[in-house]
Legacy VTK file of the C-alpha trace (Angstrom):
# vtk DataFile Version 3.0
C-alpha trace
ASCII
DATASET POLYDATA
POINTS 439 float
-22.648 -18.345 9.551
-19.895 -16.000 7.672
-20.976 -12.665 7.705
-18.687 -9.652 6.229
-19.611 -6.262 8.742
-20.939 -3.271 6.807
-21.644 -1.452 10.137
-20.590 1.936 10.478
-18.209 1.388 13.183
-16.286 -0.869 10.594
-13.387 1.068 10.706
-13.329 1.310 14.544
-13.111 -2.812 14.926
-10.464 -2.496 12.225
-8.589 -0.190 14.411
-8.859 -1.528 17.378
-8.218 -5.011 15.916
-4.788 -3.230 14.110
-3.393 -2.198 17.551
-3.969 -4.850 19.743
-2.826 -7.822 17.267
0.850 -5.711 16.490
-0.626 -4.164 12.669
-0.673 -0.682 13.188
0.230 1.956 16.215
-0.828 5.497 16.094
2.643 7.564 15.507
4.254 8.832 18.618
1.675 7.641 20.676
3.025 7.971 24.324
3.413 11.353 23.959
-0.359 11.631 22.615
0.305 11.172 19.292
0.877 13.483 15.525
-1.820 13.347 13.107
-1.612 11.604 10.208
1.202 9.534 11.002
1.081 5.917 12.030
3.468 3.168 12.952
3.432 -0.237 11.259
4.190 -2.880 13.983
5.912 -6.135 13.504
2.131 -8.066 11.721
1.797 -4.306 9.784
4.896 -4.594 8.837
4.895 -8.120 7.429
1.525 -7.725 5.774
3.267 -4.351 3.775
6.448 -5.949 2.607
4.153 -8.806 1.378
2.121 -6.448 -0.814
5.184 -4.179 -2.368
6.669 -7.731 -3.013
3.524 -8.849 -4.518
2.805 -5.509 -6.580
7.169 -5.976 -7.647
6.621 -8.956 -9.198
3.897 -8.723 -11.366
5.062 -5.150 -12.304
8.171 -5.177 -12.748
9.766 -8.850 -12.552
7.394 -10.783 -14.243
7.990 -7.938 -16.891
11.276 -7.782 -19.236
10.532 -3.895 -19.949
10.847 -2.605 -16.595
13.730 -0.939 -14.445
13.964 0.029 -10.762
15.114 3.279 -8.725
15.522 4.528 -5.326
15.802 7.741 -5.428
16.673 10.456 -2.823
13.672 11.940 -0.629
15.485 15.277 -0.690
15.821 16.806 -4.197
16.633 20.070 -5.935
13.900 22.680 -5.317
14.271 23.038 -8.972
12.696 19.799 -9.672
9.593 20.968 -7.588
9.310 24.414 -9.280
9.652 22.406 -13.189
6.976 19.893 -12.320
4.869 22.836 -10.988
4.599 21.570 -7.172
5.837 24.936 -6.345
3.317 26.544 -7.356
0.642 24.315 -8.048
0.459 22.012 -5.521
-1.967 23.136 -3.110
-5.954 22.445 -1.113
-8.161 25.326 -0.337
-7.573 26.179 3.120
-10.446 27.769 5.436
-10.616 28.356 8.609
-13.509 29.355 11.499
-13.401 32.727 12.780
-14.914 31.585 15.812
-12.416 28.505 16.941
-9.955 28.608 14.282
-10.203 25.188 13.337
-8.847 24.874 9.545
-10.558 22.815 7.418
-10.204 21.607 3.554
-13.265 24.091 1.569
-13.901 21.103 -0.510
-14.545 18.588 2.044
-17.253 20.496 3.896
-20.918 20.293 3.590
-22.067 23.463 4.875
-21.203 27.016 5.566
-21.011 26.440 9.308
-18.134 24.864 11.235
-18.413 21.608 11.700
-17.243 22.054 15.458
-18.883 25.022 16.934
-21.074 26.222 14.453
-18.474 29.267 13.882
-18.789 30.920 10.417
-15.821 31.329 8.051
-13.247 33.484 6.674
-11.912 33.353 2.545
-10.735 30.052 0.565
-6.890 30.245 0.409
-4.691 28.111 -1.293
-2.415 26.321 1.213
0.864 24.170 -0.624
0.829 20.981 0.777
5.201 20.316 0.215
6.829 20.180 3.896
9.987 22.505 3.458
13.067 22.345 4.934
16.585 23.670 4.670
19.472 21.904 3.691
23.090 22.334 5.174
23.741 25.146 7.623
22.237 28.216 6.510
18.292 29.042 5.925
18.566 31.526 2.882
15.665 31.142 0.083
19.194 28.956 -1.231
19.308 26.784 1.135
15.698 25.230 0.823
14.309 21.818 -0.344
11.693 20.196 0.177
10.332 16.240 1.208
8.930 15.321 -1.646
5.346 14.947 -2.516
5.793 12.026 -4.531
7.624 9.797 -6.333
7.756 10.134 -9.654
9.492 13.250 -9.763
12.544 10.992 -8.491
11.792 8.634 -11.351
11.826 11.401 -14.373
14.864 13.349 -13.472
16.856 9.482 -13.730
15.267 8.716 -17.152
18.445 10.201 -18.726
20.681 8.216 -16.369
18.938 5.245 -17.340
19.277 5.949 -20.883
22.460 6.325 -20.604
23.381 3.073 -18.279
20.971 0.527 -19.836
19.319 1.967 -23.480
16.426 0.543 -23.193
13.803 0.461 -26.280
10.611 2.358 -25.760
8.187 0.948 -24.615
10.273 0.478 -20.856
9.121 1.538 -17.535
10.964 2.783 -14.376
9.301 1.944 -11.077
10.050 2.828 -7.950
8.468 2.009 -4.194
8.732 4.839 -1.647
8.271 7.411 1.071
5.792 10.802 -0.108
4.965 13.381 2.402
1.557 16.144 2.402
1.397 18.261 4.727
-2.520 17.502 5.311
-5.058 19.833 6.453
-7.255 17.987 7.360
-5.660 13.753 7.997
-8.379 11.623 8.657
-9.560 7.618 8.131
-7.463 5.909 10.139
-4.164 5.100 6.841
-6.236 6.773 4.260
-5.158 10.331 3.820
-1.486 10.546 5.827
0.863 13.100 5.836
3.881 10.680 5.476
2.842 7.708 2.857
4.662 4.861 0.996
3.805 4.740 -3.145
4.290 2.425 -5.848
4.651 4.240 -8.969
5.787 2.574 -12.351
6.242 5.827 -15.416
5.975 3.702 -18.692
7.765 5.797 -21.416
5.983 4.968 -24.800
5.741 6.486 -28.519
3.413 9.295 -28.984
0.737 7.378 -30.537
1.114 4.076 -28.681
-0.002 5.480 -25.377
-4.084 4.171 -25.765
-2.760 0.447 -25.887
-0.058 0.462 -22.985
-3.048 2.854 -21.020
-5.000 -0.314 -21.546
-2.806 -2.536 -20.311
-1.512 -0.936 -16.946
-5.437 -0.971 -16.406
-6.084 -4.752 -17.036
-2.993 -5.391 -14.590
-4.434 -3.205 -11.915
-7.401 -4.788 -11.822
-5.065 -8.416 -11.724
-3.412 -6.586 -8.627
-7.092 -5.894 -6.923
-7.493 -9.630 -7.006
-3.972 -10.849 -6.234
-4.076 -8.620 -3.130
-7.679 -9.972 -2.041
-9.965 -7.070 -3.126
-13.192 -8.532 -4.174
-14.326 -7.302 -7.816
-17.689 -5.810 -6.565
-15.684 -3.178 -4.256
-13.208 -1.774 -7.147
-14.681 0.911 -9.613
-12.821 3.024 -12.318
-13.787 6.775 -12.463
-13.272 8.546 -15.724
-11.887 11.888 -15.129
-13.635 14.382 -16.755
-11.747 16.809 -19.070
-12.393 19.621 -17.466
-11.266 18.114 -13.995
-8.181 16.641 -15.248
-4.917 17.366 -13.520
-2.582 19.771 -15.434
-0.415 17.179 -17.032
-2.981 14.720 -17.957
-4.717 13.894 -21.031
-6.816 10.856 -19.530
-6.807 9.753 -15.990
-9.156 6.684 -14.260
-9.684 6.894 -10.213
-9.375 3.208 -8.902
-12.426 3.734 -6.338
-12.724 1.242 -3.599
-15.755 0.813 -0.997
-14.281 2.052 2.007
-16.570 1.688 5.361
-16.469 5.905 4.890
-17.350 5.895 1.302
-16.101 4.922 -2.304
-12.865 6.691 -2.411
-9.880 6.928 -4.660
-7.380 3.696 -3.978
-5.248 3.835 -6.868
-4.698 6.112 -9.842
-3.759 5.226 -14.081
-2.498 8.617 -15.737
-1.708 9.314 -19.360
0.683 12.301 -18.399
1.487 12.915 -22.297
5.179 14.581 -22.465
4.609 17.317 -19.949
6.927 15.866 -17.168
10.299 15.053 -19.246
9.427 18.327 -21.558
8.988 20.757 -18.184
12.561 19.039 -17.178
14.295 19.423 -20.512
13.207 23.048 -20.490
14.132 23.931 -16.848
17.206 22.121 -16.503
18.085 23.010 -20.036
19.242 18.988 -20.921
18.020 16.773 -23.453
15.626 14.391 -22.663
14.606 13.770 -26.111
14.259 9.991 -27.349
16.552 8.854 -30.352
14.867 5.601 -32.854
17.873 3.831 -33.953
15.047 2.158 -36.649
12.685 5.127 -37.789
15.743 7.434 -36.973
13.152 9.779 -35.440
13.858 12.193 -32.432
11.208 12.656 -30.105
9.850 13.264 -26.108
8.276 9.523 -25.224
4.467 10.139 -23.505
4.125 8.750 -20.041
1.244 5.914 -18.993
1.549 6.128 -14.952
-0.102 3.639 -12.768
0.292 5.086 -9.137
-0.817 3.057 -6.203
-1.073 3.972 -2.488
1.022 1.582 -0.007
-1.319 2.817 2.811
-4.853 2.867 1.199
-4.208 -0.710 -0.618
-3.314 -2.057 3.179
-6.554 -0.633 4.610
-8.498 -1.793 1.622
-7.016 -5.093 2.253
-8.023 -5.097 5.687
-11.498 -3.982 4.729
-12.132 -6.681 2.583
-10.485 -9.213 4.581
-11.941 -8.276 8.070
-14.714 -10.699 8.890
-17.053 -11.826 11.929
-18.699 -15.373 11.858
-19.775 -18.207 14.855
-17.638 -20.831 14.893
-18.448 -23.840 17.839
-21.180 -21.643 19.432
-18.988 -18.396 19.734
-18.314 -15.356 17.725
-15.256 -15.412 16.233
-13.107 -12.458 14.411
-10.475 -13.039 11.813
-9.291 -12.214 8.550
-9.695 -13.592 5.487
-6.533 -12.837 3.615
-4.783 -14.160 1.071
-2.330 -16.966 2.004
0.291 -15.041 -0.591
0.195 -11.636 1.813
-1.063 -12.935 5.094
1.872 -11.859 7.378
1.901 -15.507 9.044
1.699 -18.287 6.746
1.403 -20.945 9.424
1.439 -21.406 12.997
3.315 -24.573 14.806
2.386 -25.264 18.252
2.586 -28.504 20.628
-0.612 -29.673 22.142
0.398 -28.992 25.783
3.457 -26.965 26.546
4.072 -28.994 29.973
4.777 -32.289 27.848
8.484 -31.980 27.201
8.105 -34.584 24.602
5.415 -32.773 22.865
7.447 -29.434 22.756
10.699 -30.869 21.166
8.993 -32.767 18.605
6.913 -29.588 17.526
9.919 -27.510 17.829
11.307 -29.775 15.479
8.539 -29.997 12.847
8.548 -25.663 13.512
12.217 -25.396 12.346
11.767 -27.987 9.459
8.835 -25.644 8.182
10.388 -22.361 9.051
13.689 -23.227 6.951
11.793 -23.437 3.723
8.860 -21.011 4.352
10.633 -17.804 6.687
7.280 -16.434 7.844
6.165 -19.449 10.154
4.900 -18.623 13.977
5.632 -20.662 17.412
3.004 -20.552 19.930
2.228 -22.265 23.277
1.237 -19.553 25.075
-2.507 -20.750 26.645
-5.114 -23.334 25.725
-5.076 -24.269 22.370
-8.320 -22.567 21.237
-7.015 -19.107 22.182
-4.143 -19.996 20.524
-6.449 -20.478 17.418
-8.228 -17.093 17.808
-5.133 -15.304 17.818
-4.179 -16.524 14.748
-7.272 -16.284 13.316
-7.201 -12.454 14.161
-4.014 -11.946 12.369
-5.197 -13.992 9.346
-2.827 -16.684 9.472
-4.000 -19.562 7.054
-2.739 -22.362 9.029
-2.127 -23.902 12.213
-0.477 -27.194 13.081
-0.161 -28.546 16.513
1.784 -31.522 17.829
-0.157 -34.174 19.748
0.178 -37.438 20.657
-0.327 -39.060 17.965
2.328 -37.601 15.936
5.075 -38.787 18.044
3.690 -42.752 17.136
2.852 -41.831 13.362
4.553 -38.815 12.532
1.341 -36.993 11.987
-0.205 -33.124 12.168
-3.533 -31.894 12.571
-3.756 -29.101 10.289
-6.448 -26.599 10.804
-8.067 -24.515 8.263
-8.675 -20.853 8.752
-11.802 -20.172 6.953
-13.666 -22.956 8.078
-11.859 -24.421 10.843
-11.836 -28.005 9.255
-8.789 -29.900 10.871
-7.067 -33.396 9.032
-4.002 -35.369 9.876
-1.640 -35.133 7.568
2.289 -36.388 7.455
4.326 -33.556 8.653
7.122 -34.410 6.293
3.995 -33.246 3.660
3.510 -29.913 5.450
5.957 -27.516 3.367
4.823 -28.433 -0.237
1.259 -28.501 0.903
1.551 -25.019 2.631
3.554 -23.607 -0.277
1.251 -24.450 -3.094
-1.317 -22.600 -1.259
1.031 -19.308 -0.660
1.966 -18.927 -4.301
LINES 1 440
439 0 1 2 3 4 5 6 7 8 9 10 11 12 13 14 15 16 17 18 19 20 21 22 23 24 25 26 27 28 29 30 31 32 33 34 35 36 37 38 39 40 41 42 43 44 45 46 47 48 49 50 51 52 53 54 55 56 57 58 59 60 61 62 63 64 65 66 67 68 69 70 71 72 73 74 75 76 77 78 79 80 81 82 83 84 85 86 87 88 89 90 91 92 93 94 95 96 97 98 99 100 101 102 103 104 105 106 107 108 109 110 111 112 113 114 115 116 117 118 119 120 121 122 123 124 125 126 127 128 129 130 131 132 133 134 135 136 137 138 139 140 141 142 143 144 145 146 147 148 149 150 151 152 153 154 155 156 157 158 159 160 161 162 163 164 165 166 167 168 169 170 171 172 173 174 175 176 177 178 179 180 181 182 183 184 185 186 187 188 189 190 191 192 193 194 195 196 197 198 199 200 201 202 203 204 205 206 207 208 209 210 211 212 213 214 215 216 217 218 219 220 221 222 223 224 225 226 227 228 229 230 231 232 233 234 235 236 237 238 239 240 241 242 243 244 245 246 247 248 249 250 251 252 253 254 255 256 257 258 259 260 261 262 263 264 265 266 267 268 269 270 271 272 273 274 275 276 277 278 279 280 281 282 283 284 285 286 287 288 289 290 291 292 293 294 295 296 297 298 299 300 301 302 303 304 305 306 307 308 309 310 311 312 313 314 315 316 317 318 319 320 321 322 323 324 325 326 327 328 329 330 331 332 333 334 335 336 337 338 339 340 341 342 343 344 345 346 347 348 349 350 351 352 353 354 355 356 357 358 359 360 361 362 363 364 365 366 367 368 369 370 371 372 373 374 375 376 377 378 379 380 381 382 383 384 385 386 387 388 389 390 391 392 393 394 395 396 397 398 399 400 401 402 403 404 405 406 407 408 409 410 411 412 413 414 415 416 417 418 419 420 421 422 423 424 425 426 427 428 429 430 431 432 433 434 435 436 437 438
């Protein structure tokens, strides 16, 4: 019988499932590790680029309104001190006068330290930016900074892609890339990070058209949830009250998911008004107004800005796929992902890797597959029930194995992942079947 873990230690099996099946490595890890920094191994990996791809297409490609960017981790400071990271951008710092542990004020629960019962010294505001210097000096001059997140990159190229494309409002940019925080306090496994991957989209609309694009960004978030596997019952939108709203933002929702820690912010949809081109125009003294060719108006578009976490939607995912069942009298582990961003789509093995014959003819049915579908496994490494586990572990949909039969009929057994059903089917019928299951 199926049973999804609520446990506490959750997160722990996660974890421990992550490293030893090749998703996730703790970040310089021989040498005892960095907190909040993580490595994504060759499964990690996989399962990532199949989300950005995933997130791409439905919000920019399957879009004729939307443009993409790359832009440069290292930036002017100037761009920092306009959007007001320079100053702004910053956690209240404490720390215990006792063992000097630092800790983030808001996070705690009591006036005692949470690891020797120390008291405290004053709230200060610590800026989360990592700084650095660029070229060979170190003068105030010199500095920049790795930047906190991507949508600075994304405003500062509006004009450029004005300029190169004229697009008609509405049009978004989007962009998929590296952020850095300098973290007090990193924590939850790839949930709060000091290096992180976003997927930002800034959707550039008229003044008073910002309510329906707000509405839907948040009807295509919600189609992300489920594309990616997150079940309806763990996603929640948090209204932002007024008086909590970040500095640029007239209305904000919190994408909340159920996290084996708590209900905690996965994703965020932002109506940033005109504060981010306007703080621009005025410190970098260009125009960034909007000309209509039709109403002949000039104006400063608003901004709608759906901003989702690489990291969190991966451990989400996880989360909600991770799931512990008995399956022929033993416990089995394995996750339930979707066939469109399980890292493996199918796994080809032969029966018995001492039978020559058995091993070219599945060697040939693995190449046949692998030529049409790229992300397609080989594996003859012990019986074929471990074999089955493994996969099962990583979350790979199917597995095929050679027997026999198939080299008198041309047949497969094809196994099921979820329930482990297995039917013989024509291997020359093996890429269309697996492909109308991965779209």
């Amino acid at each position: 019988m199926e049973n999804n873990t609520t446990q506490e230690d959750t997160l722990d099996k996660i974890v421990s499932l992550c490293k030893r099946r090749g998703f996730i490595y703790q970040g310089s890890e021989i040498y005892g590790g960095l907190a909040g920094t993580w490595d994504y191994g060759p499964y990690g990996v996989a399962l990532k680029n199949n989300i950005k791809s995933a997130w791409w297409k439905m919000f920019v490609d399957d879009r004729d309104d939307m443009f993409g960017v790359d832009a440069a981790i290292l930036m002017n400071s100037k761009v920092w001190e306009a959007s007001g990271h320079v100053s702004g951008f910053s956690d209240p710092l404490i720390e215990c006068k006792k063992c000097k542990r630092r800790f983030r004020a808001d996070h705690l629960d009591s006036d005692a330290c949470p690891e020797c019962g120390g008291s405290f010294g004053d709230v200060r505001q610590f800026n989360m930016m990592f700084k650095t210097h660029a070229g060979a000096t170190e003068g105030d001059g010199a500095v920049v900074y790795l930047r906190p997140e991507t949508a600075g990159g994304i405003f500062v190229n509006y004009k450029n892609i004005m300029d190169s494309l004229h697009p008609k409002l509405p049009f978004g940019i989007a962009q998929i890339g590296k952020a850095f925080r300098n973290e007090i306090a990193p924590r939850d496994f790839v949930f709060r990070l000091r290096e992180l991957e976003q997927m930002e989209v800034e959707y550039f609309v008229k003044p008073d058209a910002w309510e329906d694009a707000f509405e839907e960004w948040r009807t295509i978030m919600h189609a992300f949830a489920d594309a990616v596997g997150l079940r309806k019952t763990t996603v929640h939108e948090n209204n932002i009250p007024s008086g909590e709203l970040a500095h640029y933002s007239k209305r904000t929702i919190d994408f909340e998911f159920d996290y084996p820690f708590g209900r905690k912010e996965l994703w965020g949809l932002a109506y940033r008004t005109d504060f981010d081109l306007s703080a621009h125009e005025k410190h970098s003294g260009v125009d960034l107004k909007y000309f209509d060719e039709e109403t002949k108006e000039k104006f400063t578009p608003h901004v709608i800005e759906p901003s989702l976490g690489v990291d969190r939607t991966i451990l989400a995912v996880l989360v909600s796929s991770y799931t512990e069942d008995e399956m022929g009298g033993e416990k089995r582990v394995f996750l339930k992902l979707k066939p469109a961003i399980a890292p493996v789509k199918a796994m080809v093995s032969p029966l018995l890797k001492n039978k020559p014959q058995l091993v070219e003819k599945a060697r040939e049915v693995y190449l046949a597959l692998k030529k049409e579908i790229p992300q397609v496994a080989w594996d003859d490494n012990g019986n074929i029930g471990k074999r089955y586990r493994r996969q099962d572990e990583i979350g790979t949909p199917f597995c095929i194995t050679v027997d026999f039969d198939t080299l008198s009929d041309d047949t497969v057994t094809l196994r099921d992942r979820d329930t482990g059903t297995q039917e013989r089917v024509p291997a020359s019928e093996l890429t269309d079947r697996i492909k109308r299951s991965i779209i």
